[in-house]
DSSP file (Angstrom, degrees, kcal/mol; ACC not computed):
  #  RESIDUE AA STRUCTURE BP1 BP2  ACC     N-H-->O    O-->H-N    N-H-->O    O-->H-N    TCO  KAPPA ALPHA  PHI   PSI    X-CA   Y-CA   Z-CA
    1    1 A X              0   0    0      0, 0.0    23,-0.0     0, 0.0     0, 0.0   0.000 360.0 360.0 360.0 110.8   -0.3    5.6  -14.9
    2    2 A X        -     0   0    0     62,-0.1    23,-1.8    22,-0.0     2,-0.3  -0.424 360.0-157.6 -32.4 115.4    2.7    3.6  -12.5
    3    3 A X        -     0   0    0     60,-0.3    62,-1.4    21,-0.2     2,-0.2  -0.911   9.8-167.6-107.8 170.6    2.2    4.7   -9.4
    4    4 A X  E     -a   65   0A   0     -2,-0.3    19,-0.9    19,-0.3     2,-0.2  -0.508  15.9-141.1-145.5 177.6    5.2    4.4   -7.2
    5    5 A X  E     +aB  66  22A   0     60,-0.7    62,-2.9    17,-0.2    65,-0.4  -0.862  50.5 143.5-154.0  95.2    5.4    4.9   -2.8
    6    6 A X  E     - B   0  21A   0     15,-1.1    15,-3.4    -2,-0.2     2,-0.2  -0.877  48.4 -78.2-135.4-165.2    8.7    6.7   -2.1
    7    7 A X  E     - B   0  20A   0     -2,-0.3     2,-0.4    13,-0.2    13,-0.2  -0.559  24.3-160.4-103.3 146.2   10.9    9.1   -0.3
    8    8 A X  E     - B   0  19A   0     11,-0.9    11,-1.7    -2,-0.2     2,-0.4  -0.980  21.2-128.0-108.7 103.0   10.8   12.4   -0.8
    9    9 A X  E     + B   0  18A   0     -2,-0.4     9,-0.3     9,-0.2     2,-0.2  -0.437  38.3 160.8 -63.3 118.3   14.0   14.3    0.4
   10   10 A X  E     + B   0  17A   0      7,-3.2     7,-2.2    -2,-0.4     5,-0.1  -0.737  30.3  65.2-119.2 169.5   13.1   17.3    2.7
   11   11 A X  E    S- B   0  16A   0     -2,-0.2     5,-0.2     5,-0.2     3,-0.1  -0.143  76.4 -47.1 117.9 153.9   15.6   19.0    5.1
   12   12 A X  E >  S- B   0  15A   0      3,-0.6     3,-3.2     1,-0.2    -2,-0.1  -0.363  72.5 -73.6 -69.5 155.7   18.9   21.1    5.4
   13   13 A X  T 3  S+     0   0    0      1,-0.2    -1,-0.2     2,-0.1    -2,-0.0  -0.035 124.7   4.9 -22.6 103.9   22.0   20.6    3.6
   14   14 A X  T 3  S+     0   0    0     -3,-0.1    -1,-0.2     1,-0.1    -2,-0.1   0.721 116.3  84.2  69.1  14.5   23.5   17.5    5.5
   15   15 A X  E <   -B   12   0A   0     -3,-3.2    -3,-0.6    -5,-0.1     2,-0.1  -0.693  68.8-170.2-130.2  89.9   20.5   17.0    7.6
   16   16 A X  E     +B   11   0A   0     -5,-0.2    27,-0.6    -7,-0.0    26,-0.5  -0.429  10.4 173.1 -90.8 143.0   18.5   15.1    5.6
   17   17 A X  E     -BC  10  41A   0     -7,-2.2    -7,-3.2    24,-0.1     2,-0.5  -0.797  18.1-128.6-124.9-173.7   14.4   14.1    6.2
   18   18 A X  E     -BC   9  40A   0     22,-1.1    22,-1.5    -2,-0.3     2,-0.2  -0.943  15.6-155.8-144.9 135.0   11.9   12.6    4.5
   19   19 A X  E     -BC   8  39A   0    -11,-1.7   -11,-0.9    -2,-0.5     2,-0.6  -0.537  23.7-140.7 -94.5 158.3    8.4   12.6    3.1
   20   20 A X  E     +BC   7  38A   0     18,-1.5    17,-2.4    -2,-0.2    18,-0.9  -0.908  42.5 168.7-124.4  92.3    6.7    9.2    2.3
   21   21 A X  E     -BC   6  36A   0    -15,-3.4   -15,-1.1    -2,-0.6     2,-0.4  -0.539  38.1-131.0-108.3 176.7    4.6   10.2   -1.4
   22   22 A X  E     +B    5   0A   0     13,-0.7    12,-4.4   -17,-0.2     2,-0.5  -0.918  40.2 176.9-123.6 131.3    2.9    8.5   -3.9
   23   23 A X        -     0   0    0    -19,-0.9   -19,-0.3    -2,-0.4     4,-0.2  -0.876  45.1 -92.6-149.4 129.5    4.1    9.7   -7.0
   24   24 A X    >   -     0   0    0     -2,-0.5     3,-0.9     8,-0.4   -21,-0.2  -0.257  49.5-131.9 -37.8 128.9    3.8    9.1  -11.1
   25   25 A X  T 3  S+     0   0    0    -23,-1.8    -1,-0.2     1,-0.2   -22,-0.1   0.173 112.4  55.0 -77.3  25.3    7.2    6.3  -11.5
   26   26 A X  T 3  S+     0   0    0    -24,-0.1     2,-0.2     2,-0.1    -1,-0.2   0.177  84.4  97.1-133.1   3.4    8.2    8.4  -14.1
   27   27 A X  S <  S-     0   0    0     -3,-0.9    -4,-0.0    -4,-0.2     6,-0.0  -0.498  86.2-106.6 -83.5 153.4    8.2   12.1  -11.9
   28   28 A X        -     0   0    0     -2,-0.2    -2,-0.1     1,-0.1    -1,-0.1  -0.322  44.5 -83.3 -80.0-177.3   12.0   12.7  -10.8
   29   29 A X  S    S+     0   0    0      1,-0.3   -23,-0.1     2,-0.1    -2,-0.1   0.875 128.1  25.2 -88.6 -36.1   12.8   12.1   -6.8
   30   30 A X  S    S+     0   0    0    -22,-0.1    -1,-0.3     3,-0.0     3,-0.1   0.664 104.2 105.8 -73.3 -22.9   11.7   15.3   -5.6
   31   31 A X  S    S-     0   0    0      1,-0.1     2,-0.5    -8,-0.0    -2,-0.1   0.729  75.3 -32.4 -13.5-167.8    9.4   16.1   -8.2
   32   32 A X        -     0   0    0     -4,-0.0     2,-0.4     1,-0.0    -8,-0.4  -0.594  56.7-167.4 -86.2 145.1    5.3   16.1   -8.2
   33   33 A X        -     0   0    0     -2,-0.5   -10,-0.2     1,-0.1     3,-0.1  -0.751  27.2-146.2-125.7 166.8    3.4   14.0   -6.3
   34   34 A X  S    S-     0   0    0    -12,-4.4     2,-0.3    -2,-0.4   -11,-0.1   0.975  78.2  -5.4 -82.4 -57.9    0.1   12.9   -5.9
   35   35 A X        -     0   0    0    -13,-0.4     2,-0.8    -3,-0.1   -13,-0.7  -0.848  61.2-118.2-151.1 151.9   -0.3   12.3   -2.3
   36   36 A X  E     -C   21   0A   0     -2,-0.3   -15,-0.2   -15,-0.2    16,-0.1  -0.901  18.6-175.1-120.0 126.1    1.7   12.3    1.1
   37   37 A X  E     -     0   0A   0    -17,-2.4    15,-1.6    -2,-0.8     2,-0.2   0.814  54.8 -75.2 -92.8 -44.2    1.9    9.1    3.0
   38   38 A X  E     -CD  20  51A   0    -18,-0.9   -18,-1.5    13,-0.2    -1,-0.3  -0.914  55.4 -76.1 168.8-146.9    3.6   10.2    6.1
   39   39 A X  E     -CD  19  50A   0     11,-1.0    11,-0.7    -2,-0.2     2,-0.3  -0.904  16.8-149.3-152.8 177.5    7.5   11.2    7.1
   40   40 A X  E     -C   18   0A   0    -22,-1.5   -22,-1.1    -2,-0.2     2,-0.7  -0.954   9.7-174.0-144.8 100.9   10.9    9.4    7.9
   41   41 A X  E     +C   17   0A   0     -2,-0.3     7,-5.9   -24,-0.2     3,-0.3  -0.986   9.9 173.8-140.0 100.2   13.3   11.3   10.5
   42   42 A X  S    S+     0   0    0     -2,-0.7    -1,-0.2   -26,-0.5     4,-0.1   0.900  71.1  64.4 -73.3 -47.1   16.6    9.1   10.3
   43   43 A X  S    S+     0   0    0    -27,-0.6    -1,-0.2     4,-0.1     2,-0.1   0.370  79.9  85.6 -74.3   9.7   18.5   11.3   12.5
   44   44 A X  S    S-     0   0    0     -3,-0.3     2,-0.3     0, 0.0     3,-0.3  -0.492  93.8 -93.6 -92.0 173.3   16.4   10.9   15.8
   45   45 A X  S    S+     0   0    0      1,-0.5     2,-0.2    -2,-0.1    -2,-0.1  -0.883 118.6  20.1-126.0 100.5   17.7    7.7   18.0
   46   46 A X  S    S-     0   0    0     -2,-0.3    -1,-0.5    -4,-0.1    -3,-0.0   0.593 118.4 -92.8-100.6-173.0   16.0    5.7   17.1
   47   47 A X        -     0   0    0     -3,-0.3    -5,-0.2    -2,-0.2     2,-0.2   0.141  33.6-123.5 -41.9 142.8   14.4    6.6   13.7
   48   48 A X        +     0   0    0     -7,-5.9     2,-0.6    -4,-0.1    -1,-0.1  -0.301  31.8 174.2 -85.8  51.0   11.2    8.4   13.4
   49   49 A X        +     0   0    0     -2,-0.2     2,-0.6    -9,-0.2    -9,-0.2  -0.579   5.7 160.6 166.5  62.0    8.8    6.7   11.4
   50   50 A X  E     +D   39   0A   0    -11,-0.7   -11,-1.0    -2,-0.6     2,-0.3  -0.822  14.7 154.0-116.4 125.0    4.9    8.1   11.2
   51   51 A X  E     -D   38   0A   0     -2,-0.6     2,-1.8   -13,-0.2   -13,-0.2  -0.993  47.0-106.7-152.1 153.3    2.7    7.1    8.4
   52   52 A X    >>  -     0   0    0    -15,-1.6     3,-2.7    -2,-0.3     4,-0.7  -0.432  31.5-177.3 -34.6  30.6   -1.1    6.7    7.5
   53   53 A X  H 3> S+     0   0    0     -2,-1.8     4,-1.5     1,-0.3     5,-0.3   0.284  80.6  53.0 -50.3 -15.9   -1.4    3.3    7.5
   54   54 A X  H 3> S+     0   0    0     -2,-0.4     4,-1.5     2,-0.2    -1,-0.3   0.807 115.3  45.6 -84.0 -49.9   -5.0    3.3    6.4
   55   55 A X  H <> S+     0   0    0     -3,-2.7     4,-3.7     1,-0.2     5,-0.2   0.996 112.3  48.8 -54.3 -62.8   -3.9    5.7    3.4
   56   56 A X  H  X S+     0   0    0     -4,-0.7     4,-1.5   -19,-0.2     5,-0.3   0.933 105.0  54.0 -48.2 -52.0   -1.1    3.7    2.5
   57   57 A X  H >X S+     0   0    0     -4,-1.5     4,-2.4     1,-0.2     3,-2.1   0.996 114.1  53.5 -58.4 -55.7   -3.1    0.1    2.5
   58   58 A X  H 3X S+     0   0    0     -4,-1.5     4,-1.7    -5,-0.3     3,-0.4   0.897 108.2  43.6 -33.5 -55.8   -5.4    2.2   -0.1
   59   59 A X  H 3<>S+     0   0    0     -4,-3.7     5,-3.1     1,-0.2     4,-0.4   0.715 111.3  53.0 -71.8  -9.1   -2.9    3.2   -2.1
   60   60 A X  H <<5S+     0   0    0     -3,-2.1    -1,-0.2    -4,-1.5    -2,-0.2   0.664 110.4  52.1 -93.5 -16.4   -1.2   -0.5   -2.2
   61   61 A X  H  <5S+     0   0    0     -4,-2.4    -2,-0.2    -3,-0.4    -1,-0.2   0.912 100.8  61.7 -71.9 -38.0   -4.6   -2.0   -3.2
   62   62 A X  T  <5S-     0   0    0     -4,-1.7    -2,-0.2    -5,-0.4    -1,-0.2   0.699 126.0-103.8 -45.1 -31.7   -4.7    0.3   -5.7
   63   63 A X  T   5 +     0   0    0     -4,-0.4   -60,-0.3     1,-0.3     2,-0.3   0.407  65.0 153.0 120.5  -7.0   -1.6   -1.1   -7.3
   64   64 A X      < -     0   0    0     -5,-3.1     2,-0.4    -6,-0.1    -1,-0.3  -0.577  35.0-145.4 -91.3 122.5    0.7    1.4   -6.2
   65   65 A X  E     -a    4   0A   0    -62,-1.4   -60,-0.7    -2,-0.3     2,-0.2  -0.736  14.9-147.5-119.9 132.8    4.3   -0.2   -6.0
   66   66 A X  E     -a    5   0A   0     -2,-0.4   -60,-0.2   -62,-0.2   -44,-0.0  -0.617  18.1-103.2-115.4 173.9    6.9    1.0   -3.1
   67   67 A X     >  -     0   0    0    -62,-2.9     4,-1.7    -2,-0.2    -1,-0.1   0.137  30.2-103.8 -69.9-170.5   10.1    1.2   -3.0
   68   68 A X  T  4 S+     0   0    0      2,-0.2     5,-0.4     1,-0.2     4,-0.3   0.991 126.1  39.8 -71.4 -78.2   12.8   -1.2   -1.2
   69   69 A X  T >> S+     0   0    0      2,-0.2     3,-0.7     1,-0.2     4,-0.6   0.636 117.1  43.5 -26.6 -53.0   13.1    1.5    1.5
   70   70 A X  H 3>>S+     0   0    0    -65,-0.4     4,-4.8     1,-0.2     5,-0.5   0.972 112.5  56.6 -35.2 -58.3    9.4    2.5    1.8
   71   71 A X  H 3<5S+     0   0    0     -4,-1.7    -2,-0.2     1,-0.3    -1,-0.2   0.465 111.6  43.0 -62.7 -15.2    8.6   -1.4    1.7
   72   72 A X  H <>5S+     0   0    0     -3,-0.7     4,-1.1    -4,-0.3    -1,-0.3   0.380 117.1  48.2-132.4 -26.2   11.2   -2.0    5.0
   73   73 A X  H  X5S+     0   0    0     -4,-0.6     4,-2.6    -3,-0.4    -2,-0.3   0.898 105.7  52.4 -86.7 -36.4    9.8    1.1    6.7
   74   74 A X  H  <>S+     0   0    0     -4,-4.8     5,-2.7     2,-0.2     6,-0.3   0.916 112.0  51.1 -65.2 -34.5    6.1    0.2    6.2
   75   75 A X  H >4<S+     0   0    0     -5,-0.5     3,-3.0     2,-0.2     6,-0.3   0.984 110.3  48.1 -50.2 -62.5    7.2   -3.3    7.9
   76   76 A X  H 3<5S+     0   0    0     -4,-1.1    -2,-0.2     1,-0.4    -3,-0.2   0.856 115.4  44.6 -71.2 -60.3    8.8   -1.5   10.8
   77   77 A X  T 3<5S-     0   0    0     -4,-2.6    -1,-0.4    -5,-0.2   -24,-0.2   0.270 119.5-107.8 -87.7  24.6    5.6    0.7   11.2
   78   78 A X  T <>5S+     0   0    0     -3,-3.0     4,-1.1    -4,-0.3    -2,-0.2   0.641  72.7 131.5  49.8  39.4    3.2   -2.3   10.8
   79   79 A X  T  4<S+     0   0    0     -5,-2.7    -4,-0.2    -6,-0.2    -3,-0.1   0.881  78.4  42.4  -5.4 -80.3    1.6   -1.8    7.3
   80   80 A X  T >> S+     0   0    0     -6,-0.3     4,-1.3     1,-0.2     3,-1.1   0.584 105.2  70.9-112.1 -20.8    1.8   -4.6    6.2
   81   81 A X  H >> S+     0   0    0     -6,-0.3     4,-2.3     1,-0.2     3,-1.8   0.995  97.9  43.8 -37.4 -77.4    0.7   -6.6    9.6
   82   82 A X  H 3< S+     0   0    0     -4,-1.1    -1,-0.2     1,-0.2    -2,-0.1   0.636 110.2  57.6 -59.1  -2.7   -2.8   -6.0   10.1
   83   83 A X  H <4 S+     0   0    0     -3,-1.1     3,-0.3     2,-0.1    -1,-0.2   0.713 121.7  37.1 -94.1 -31.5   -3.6   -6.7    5.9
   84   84 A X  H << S+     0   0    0     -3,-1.8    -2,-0.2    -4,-1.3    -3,-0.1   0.768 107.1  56.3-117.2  -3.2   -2.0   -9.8    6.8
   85   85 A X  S  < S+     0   0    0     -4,-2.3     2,-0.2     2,-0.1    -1,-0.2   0.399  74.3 107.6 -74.5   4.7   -3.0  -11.1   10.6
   86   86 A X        -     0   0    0     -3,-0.3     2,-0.2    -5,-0.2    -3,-0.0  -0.682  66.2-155.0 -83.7 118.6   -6.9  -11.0    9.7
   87   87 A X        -     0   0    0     -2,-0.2     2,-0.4     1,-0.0    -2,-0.1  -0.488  11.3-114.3-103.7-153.8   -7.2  -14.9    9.6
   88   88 A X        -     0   0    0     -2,-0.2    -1,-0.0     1,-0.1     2,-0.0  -0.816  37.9 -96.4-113.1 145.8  -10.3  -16.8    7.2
   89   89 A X        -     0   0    0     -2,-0.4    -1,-0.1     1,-0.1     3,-0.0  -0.265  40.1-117.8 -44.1 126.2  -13.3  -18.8    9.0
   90   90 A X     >  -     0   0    0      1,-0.1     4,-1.5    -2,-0.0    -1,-0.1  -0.236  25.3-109.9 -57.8 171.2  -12.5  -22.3    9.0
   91   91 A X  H  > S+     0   0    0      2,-0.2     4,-1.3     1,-0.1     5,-0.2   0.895 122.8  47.9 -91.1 -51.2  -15.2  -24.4    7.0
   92   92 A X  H  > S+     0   0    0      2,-0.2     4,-1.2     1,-0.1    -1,-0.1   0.803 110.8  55.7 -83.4   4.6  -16.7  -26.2   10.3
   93   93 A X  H >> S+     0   0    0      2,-0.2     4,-1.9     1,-0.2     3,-0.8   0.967 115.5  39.2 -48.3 -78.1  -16.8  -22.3   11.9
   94   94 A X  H 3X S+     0   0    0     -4,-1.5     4,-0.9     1,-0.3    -2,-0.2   0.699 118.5  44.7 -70.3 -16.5  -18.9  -21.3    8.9
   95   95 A X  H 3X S+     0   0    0     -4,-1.3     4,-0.9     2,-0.1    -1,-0.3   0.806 110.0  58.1 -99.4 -25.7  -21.0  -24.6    8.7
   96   96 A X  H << S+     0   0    0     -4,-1.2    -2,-0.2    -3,-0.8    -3,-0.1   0.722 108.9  44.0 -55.5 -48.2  -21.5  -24.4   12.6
   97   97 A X  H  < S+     0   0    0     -4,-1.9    -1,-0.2     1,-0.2    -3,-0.2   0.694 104.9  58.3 -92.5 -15.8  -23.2  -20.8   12.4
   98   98 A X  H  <        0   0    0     -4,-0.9    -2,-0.2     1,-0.2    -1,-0.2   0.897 360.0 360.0 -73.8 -25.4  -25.6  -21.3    9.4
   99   99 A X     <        0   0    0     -4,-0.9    -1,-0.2     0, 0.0    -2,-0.1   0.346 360.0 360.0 -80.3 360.0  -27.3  -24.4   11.5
């Protein structure tokens, strides 16, 4: 099964929010979902933006592929940072501690 990381539309007529799901890529945009990621509140100043980063990296290991819009909100709420500031031992690090 594609799984997919998008928005979910929640909210009144012409005040729109948003859910952040994991969902079959094949489920329409409101449809069923698997899982809930966090939420998206456009209409605060600035935007609201809270999500599970620990859930989310799970589900992106999994394979799970997000959308343009998830993918620029997960930057903004620093996803995708900490998977990628961890840096690797240097070789005389690692030759340094076996001795």
């Amino acid at each position: 099964m594609a799984t997919r990381i998008r928005l979910r539309r929640t909210g009144r007529r012409h005040q729109p929010t948003y859910r952040i799901v994991v969902t079959d890529s094949r489920a329409p945009r409101d449809g069923r979902f698997i899982e809930t990621l966090g939420h998206y509140d456009p209409r605060t100043d600035p935007a609201t933006i809270a999500v599970n980063a620990e859930k989310a990296r799970d589900w992106l290991s999994r394979g799970a592929t997000p959308s343009d819009t998830v993918r620029s909100l997960f930057k903004k709420a620093g996803v995708f940072a900490a998977a990628v500031s961890v840096p690797a031992a240097a070789p005389a690090e690692v030759a340094a501690t076996e001795e």
